[in-house]
FIDREN-851164 format. One record per atom (N, C-alpha, C, CB): x, y, z. Coordinates in steps of 0.001 Angstrom, whole numbers, plus 524288, in hexadecimal, padded with zeros to 5 digits. Glycine has a CB too. Layout:
<kemars>
KEMAR      px      py      pz
KEMAR       X       Y       Z
...
</kemars>
This chain:
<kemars>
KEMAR      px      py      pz
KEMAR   5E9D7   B7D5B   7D7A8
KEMAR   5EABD   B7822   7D5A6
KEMAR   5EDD1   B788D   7D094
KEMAR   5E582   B752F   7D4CB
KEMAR   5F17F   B758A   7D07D
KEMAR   5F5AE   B7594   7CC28
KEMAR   5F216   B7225   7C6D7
KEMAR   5FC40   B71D1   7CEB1
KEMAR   5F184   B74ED   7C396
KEMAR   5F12E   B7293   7BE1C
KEMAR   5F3EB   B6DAB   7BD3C
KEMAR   5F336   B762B   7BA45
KEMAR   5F01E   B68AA   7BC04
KEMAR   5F30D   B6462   7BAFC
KEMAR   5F4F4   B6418   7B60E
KEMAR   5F098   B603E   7BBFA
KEMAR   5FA82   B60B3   7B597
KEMAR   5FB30   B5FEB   7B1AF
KEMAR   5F9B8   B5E7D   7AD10
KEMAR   5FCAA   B5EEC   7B247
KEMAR   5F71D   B5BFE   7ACDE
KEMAR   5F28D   B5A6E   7A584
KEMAR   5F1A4   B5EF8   7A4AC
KEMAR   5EB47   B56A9   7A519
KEMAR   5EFA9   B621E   7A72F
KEMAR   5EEFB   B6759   7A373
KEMAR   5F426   B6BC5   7A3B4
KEMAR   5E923   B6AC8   7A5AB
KEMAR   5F789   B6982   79E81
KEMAR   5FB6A   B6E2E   79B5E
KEMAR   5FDF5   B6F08   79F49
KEMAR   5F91F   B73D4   798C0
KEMAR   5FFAA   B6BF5   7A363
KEMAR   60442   B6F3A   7A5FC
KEMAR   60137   B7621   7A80D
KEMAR   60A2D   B6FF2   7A021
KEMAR   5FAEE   B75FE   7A7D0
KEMAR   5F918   B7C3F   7AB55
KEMAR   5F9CD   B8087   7A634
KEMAR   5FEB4   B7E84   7B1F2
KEMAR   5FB36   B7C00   7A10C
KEMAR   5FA3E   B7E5C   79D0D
KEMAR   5F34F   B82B6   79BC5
KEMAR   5FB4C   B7967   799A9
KEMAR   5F22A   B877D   79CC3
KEMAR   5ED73   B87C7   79D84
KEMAR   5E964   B87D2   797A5
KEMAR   5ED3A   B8C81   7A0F8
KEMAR   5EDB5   B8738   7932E
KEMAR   5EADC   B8607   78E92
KEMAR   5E6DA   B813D   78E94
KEMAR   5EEB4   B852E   78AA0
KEMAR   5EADC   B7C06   790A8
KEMAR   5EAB6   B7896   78F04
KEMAR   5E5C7   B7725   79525
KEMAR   5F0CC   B7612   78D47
KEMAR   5E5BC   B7970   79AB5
KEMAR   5E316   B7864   79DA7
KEMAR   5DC6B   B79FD   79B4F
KEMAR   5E585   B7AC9   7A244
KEMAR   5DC13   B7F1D   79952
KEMAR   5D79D   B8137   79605
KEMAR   5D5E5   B7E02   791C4
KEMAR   5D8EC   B8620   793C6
KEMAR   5D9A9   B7AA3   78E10
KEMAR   5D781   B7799   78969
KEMAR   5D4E0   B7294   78CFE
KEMAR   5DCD0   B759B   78468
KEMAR   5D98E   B709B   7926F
KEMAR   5D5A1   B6D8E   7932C
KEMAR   5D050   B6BEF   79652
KEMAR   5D786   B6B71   7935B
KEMAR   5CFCA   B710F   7997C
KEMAR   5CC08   B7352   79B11
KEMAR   5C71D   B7419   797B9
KEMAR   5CDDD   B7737   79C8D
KEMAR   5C7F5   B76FE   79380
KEMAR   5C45C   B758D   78F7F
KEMAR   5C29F   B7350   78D3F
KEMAR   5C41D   B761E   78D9C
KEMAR   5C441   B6DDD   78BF9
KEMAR   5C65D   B67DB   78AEA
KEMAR   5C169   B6583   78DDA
KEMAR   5CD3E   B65DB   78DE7
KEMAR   5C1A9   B6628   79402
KEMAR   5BDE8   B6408   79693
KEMAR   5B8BA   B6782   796F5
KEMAR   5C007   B62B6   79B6B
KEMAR   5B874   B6ACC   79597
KEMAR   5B31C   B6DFB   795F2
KEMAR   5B13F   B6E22   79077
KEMAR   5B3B2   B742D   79858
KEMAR   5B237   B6CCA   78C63
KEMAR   5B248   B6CA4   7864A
KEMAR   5B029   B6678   78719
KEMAR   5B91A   B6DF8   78280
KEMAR   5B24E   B5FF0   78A3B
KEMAR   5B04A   B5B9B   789A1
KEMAR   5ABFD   B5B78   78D48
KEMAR   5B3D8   B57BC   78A0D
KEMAR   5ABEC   B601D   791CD
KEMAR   5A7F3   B5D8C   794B7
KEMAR   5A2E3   B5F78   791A5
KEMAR   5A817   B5F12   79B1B
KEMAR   5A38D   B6431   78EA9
KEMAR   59E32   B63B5   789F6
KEMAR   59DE6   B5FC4   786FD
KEMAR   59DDD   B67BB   785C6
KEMAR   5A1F6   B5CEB   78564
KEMAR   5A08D   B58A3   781D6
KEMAR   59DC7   B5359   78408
KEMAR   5A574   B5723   77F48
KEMAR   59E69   B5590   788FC
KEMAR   59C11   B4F6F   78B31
KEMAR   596E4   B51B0   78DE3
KEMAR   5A0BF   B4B7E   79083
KEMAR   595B4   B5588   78D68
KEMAR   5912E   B588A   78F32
KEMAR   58D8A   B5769   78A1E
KEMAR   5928E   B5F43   7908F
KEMAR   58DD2   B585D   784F3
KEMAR   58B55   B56B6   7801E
KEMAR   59005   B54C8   77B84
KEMAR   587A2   B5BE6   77DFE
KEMAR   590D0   B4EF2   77E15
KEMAR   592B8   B4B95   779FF
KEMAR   58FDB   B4C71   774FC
KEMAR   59250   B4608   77B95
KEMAR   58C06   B4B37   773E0
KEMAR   589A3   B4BD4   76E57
KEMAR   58C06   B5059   76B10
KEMAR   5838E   B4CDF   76ECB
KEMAR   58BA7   B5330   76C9F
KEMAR   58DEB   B58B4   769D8
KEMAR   59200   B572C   766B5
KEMAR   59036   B5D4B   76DD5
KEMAR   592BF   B5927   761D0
KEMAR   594AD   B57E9   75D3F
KEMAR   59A8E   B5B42   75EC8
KEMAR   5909A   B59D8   757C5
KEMAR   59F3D   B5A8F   75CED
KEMAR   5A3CA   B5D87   75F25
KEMAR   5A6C4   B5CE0   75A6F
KEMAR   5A6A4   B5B64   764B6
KEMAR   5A9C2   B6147   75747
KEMAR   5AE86   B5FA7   7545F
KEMAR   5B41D   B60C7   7594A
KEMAR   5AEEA   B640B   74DE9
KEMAR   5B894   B5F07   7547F
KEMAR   5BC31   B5F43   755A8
KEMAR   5BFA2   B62E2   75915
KEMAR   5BCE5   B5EB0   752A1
KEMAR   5BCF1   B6791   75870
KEMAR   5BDE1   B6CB5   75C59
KEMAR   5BB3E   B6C7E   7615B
KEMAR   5BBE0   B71FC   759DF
KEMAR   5BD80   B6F11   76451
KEMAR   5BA52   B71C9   769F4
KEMAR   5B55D   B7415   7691D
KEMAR   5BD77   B76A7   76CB1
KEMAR   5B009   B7002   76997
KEMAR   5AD7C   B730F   76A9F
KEMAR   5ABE4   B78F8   76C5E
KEMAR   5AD02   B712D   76BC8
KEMAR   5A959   B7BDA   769D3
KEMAR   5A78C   B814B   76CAB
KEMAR   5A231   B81AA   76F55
KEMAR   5A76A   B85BD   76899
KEMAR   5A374   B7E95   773D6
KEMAR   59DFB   B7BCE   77627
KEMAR   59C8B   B8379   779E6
KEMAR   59FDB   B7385   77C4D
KEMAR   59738   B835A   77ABB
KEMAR   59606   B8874   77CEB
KEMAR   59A44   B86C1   7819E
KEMAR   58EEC   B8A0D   77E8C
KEMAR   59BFE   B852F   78565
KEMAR   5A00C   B8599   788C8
KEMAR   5A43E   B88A9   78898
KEMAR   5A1A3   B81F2   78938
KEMAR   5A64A   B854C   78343
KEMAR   5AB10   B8759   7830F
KEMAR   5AB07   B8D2F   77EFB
KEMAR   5AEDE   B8272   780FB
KEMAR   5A812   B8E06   77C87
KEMAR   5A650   B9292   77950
KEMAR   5A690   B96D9   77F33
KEMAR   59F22   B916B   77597
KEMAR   5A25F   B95DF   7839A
KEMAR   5A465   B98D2   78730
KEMAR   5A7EE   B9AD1   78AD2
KEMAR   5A31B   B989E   78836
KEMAR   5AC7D   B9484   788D9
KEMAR   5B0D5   B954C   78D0D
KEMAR   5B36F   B9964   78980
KEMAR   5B4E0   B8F99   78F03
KEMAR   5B30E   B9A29   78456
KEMAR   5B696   B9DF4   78141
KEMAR   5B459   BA1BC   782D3
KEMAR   5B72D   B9DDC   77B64
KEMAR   5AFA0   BA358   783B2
KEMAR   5AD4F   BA953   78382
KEMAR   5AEE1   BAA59   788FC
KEMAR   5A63B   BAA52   78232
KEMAR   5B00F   BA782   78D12
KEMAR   5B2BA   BA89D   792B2
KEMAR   5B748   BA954   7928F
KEMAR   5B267   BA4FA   7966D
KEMAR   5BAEF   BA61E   78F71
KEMAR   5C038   BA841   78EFC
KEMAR   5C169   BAE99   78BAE
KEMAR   5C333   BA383   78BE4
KEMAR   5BEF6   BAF12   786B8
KEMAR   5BE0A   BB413   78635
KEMAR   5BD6A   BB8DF   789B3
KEMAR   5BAE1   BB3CA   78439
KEMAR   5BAFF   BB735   78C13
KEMAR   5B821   BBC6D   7911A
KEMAR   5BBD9   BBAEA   795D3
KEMAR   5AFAD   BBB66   793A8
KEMAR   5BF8B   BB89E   7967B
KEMAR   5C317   BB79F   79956
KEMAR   5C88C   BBB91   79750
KEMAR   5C38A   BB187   79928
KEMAR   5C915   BBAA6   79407
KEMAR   5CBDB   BBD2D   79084
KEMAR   5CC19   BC332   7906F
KEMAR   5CA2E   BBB73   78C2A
KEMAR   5C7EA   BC3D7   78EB0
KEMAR   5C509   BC866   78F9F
KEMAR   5C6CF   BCD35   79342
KEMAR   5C0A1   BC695   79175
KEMAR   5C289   BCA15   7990A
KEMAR   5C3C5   BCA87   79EA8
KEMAR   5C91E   BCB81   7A1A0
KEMAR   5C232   BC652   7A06A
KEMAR   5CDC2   BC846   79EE7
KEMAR   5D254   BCBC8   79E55
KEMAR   5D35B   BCDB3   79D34
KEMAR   5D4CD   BCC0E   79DD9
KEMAR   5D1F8   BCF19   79856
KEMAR   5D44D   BD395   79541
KEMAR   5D9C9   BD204   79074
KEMAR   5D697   BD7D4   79A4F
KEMAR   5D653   BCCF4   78FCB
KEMAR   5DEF8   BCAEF   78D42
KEMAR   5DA98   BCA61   7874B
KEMAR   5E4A8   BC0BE   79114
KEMAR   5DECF   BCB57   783D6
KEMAR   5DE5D   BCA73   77C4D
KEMAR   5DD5D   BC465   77B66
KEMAR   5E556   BCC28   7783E
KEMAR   5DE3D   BC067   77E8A
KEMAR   5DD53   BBB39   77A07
KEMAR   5DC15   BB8F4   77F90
KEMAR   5E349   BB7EA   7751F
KEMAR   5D881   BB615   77ECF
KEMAR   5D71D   BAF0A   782A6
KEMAR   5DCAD   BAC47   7835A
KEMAR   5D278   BA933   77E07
KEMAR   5DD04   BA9D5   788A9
KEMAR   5E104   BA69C   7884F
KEMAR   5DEE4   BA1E6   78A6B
KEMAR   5E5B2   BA878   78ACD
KEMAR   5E1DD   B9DF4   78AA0
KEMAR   5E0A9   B98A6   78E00
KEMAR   5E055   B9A74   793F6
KEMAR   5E5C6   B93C2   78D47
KEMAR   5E10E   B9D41   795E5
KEMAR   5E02B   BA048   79B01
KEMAR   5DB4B   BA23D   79B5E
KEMAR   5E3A0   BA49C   79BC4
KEMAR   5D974   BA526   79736
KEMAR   5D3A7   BA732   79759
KEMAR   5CFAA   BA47E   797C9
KEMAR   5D254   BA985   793A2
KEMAR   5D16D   B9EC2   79648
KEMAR   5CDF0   B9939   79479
KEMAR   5CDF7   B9857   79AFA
KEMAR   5D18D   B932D   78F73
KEMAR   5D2DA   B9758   79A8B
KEMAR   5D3D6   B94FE   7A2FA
KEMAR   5D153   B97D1   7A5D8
KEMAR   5DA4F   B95B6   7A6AE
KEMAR   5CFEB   B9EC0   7A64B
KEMAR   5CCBD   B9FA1   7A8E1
KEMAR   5C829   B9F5B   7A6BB
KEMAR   5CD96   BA311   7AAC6
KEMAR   5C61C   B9E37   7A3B2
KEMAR   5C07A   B9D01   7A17D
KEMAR   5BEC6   B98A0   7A4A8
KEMAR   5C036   B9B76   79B27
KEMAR   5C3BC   B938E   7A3B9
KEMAR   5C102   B8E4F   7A487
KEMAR   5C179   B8DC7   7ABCD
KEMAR   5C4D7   B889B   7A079
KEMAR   5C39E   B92CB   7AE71
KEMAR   5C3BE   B9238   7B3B4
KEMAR   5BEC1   B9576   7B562
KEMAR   5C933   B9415   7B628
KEMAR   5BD49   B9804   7B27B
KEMAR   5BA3B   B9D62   7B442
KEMAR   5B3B8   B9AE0   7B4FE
KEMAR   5BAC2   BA32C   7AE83
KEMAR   5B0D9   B9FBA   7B5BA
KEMAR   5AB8B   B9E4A   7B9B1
KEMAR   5A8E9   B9A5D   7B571
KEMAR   5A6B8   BA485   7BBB4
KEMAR   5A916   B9C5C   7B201
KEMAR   5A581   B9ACA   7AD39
KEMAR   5A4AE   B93CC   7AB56
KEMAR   5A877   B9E1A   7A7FC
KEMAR   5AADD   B91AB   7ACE1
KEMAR   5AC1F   B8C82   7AA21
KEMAR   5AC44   B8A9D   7AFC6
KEMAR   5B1E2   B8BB7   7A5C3
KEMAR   5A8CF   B8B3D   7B403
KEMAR   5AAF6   B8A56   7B81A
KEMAR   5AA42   B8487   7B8C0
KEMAR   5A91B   B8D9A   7BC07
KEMAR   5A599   B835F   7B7C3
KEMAR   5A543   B7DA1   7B752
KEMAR   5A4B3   B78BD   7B4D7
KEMAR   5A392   B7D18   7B8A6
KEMAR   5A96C   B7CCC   7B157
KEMAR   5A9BF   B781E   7AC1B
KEMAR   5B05F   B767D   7ACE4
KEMAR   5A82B   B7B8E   7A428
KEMAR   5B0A5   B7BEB   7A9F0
KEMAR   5B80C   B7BF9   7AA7B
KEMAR   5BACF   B7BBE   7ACF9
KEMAR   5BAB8   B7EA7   7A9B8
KEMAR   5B8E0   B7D31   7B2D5
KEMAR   5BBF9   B7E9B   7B863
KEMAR   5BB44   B78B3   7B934
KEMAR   5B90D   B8390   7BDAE
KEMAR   5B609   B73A3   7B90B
KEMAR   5B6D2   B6FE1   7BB91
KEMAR   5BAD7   B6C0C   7B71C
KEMAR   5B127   B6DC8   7BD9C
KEMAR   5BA44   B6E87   7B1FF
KEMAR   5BFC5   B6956   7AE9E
KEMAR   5C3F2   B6C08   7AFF9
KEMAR   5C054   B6826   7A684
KEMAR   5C5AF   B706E   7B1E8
KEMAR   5CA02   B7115   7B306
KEMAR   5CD88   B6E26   7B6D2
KEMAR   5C9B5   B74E7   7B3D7
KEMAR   5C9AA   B6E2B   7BB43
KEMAR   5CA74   B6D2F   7C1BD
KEMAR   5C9E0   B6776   7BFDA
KEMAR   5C569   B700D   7C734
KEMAR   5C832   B63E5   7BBD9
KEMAR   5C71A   B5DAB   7BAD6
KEMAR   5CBA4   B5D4D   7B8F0
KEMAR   5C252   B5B51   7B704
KEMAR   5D013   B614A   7B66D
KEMAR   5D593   B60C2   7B3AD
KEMAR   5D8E6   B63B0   7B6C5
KEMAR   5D5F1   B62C6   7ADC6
KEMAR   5D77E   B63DA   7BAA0
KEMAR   5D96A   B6381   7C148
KEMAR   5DC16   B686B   7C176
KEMAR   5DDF3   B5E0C   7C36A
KEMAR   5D890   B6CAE   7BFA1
KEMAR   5DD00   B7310   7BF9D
KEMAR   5D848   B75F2   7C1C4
KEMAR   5E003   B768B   7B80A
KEMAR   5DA13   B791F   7C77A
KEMAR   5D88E   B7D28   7C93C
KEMAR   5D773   B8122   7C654
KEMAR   5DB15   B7E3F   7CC0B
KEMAR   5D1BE   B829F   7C42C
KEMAR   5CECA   B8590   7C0D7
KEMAR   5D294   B8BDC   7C32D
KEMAR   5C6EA   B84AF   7C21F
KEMAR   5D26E   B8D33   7C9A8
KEMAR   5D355   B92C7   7CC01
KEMAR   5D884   B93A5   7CAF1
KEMAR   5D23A   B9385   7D21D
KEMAR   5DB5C   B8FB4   7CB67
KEMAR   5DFF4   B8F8F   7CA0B
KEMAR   5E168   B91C4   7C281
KEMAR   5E12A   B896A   7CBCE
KEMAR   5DE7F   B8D67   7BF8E
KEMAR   5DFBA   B8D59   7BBBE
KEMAR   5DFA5   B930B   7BABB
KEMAR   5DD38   B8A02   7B914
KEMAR   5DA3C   B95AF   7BAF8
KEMAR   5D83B   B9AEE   7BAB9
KEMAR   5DCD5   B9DF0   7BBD3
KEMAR   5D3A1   B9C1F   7BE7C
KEMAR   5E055   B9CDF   7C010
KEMAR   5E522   BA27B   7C0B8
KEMAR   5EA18   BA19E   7BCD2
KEMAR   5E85A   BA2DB   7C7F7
KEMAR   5E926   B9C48   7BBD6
KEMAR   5EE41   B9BF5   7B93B
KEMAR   5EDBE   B9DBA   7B2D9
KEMAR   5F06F   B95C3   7B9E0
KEMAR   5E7A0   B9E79   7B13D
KEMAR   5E65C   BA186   7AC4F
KEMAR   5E5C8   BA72A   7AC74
KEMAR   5E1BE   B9FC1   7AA3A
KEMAR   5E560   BA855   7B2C2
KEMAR   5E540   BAE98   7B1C7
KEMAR   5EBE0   BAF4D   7B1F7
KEMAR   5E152   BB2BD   7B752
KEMAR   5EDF6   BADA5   7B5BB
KEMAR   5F2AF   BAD24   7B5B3
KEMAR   5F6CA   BAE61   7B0C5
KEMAR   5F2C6   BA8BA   7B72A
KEMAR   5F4E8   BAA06   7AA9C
KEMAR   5F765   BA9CD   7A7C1
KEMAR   5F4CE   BAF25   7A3BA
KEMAR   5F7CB   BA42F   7A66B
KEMAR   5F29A   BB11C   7A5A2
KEMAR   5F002   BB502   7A195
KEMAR   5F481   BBB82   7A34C
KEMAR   5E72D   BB5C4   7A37C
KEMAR   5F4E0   BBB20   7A8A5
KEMAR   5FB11   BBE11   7AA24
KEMAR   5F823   BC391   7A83B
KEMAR   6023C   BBBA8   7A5A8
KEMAR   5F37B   BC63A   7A7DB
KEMAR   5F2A6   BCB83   7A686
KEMAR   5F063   BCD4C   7AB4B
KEMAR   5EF48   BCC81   7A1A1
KEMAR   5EF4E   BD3B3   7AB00
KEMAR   5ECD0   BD672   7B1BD
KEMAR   5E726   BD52C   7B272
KEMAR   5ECE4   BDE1F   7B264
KEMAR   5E45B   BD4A3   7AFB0
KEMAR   5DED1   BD10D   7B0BE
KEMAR   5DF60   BCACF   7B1C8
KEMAR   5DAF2   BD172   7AB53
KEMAR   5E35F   BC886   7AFE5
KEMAR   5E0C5   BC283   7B141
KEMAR   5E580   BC318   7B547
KEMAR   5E075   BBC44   7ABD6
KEMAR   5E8E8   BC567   7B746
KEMAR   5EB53   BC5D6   7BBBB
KEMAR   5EA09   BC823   7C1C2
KEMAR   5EE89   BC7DE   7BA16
KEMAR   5E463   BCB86   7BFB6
KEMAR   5E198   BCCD1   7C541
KEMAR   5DDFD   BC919   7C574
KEMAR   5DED7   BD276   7C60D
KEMAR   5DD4E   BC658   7C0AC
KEMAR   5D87A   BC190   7C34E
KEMAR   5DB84   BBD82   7C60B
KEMAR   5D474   BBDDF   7BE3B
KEMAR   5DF2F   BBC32   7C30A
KEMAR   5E3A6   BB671   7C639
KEMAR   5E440   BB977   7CA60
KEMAR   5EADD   BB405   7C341
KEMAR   5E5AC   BBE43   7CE51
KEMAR   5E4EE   BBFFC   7D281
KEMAR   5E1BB   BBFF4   7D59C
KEMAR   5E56B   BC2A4   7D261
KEMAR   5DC3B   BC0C8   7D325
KEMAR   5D709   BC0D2   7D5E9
KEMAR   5D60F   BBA9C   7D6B1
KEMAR   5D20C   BC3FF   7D23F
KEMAR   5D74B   BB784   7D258
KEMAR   5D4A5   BB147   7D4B5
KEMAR   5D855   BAF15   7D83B
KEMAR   5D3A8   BAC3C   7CFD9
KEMAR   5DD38   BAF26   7D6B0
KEMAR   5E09D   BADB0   7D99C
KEMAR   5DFE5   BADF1   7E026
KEMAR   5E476   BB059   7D7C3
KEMAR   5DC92   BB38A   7E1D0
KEMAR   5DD26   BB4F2   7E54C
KEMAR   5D847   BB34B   7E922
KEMAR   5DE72   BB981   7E453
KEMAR   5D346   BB101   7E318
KEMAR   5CF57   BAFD4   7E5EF
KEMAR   5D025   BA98C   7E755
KEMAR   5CA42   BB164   7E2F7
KEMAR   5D31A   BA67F   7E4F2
KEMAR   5D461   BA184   7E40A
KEMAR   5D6DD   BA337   7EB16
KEMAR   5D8C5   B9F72   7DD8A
KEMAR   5DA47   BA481   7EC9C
KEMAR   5DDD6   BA41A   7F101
KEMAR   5DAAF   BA61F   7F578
KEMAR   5E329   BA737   7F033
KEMAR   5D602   BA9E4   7F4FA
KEMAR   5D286   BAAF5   7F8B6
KEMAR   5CE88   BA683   7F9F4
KEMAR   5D008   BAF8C   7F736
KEMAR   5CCAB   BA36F   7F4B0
KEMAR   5C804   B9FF7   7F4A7
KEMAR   5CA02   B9B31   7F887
KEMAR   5C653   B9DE5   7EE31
KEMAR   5CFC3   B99EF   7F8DC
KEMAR   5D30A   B9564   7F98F
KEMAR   5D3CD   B968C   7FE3B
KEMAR   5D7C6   B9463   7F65A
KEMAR   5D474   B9C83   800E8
KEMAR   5D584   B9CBE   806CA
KEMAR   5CFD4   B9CFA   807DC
KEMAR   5D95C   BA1E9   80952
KEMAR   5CBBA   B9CF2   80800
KEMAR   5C5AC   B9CAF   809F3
KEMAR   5C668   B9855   808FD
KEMAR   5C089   B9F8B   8079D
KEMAR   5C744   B947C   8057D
KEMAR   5C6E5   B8FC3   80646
KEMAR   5C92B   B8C63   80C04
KEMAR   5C91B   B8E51   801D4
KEMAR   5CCCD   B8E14   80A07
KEMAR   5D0C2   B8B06   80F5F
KEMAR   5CF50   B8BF3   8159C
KEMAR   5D75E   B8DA1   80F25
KEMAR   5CC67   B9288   81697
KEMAR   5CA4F   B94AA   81AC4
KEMAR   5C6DF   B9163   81C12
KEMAR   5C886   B9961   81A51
KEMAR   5C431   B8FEF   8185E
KEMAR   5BDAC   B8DF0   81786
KEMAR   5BFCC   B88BE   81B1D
KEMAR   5BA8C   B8C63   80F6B
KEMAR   5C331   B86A4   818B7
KEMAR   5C44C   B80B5   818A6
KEMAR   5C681   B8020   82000
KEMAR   5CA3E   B7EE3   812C7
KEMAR   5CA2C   B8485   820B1
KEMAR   5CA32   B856C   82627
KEMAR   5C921   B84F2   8291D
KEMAR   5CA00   B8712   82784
KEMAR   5C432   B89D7   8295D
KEMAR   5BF6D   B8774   82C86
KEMAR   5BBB7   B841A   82CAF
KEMAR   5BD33   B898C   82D2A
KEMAR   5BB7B   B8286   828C5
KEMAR   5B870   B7C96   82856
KEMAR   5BA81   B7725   82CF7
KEMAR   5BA0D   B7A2F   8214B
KEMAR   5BFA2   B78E4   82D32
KEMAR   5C38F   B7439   82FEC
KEMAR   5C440   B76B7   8358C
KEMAR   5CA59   B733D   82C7C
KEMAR   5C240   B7C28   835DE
KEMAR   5C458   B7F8B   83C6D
KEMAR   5C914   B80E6   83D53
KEMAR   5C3D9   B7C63   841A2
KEMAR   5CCA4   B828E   839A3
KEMAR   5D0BD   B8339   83B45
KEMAR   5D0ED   B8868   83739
KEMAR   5D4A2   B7E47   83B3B
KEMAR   5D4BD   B8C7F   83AD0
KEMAR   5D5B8   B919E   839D1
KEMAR   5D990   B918D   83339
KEMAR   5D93F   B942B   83FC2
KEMAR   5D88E   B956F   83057
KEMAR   5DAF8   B964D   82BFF
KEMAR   5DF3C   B997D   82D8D
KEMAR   5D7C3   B9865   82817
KEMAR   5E6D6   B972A   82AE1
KEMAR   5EB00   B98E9   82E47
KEMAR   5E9A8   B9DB1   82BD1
KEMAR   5F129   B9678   82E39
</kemars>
């Protein structure tokens, strides 16, 4: 699924700020009362989405966090049902998004993983379609 336009032209900075955007208000509306200044909260959430992007980081093996490290954070197991569902509500394919951050990271670790998902994404999609096949009785060409 193609990245819609409101978010940055697939800009993945600007898809991550606003990804965070919605997982940062849906705490605020989880405990309105809570007192907030002018900054981004460092609600335990998002305190952990940093300690996941870190160890993402890490896990490759690369010197600095990027907005990519964030993208696989906010796609990965952990944020699964926070971040993955405001993503997919700002109408961008989480599996997708995920290759196009290993993608932009362009090193030999996040290039055998964009290989490995890539490959599970295109296996998961032909069991799908098999599935769907026989459900209807008719042979897969």
């Amino acid at each position: 699924k193609a990245l819609p336009p409101s978010l940055g032209d697939g800009d993945p900075v600007e898809i991550a700020r606003e990804a965070i955007e919605v997982v940062v208000q849906s705490e605020v509306l989880e405990a309105p009362s809570k007192q907030r200044g002018p900054d981004l909260p460092l609600t335990p959430t998002l305190r952990k989405m940093l300690e996941v992007v870190e160890a993402e980081r890490a896990r490759l093996g690369q010197d600095k966090a990027t907005p990519a490290h964030l993208l696989l954070t906010l796609t990965g197991d952990y944020f699964a049902g926070g971040a993955v569902g405001a993503l997919q509500e700002l109408g961008v394919d989480p599996k997708q998004l995920r290759l196009v951050a290993l993608a932009s990271l362009g090193d030999f670790l996040a290039s055998a993983q964009y290989d490995a998902e890539e490959w599970l994404l295109r296996r998961n999609a032909d069991s799908e379609a098999a599935a769907l096949s026989r459900s209807v009785g008719r042979p897969m060409p």
